[in-house]
C-alpha positions as CSV (number, residue, x, y, z in Angstrom):
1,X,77.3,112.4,98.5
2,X,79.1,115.9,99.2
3,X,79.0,117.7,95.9
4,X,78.3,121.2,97.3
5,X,80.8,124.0,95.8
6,X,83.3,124.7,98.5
7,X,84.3,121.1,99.2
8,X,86.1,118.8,97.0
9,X,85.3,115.5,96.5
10,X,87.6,112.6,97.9
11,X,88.8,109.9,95.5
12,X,88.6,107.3,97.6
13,X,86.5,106.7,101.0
14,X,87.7,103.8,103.8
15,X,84.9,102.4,104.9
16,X,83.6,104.2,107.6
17,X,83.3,107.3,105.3
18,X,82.1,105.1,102.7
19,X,79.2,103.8,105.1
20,X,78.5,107.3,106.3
21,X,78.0,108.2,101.9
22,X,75.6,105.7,101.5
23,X,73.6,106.0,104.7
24,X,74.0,102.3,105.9
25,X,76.3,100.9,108.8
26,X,79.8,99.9,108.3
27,X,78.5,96.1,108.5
28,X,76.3,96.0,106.2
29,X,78.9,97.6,103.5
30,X,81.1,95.1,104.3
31,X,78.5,92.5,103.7
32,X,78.4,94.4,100.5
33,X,81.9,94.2,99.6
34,X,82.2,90.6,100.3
35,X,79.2,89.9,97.7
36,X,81.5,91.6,95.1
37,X,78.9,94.5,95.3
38,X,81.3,97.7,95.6
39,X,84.7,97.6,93.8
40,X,87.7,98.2,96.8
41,X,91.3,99.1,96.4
42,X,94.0,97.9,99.4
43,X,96.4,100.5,100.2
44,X,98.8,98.3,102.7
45,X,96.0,96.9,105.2
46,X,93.6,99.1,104.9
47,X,90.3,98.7,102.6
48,X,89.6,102.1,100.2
49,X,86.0,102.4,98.2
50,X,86.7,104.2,95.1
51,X,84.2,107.5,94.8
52,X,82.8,106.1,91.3
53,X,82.0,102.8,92.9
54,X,79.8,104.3,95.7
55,X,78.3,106.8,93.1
56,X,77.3,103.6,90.8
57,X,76.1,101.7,93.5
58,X,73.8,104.4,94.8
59,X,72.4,104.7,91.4
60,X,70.9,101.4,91.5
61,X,68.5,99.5,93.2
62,X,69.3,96.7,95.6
63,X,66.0,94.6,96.5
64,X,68.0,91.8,97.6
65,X,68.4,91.2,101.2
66,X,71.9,91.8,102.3
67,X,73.3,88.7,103.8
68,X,75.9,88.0,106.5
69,X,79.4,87.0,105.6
70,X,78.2,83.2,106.7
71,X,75.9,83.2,104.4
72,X,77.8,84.4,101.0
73,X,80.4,82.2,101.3
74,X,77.8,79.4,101.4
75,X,75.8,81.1,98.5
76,X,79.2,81.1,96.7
77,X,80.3,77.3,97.4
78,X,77.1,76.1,96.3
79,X,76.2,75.4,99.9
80,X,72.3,75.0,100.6
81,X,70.8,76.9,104.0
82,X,68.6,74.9,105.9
């Protein structure tokens, strides 16, 4: 994340920006967000990434895979993959 002196940090990212701050593509951060993994604010349609949550989700470590959109809303109904 840009921290150097002359530029000032945004408050919030959309989430190509946010993508680009992490290093990953904008697909897999929105695999992200829909597994409740980065906190988002909605300012009319479009989806915002608060600077504090990428900075706390950077700090961490992820080892589990990232899975497709398909694939959390089974995990989160209960749904078995075959």
């Amino acid at each position: 994340m840009d921290t150097s002196n002359n530029t000032q940090t945004r408050l919030l990212y959309d989430r190509k920006g946010a993508a680009l701050q992490l290093s990953i593509s904008v697909r897999t951060l929105d695999y992200i967000i829909a597994a409740k993994g980065l906190q988002t604010r909605r300012i009319g349609k479009k989806v915002l990434i608060p600077y504090t949550s990428l900075k706390a989700y950077a700090a961490g470590n992820h080892y589990d895979a990232v899975t497709s959109l398909s694939d959390a809303d089974a995990v989160a109904s209960g749904d078995k993959c075959a």
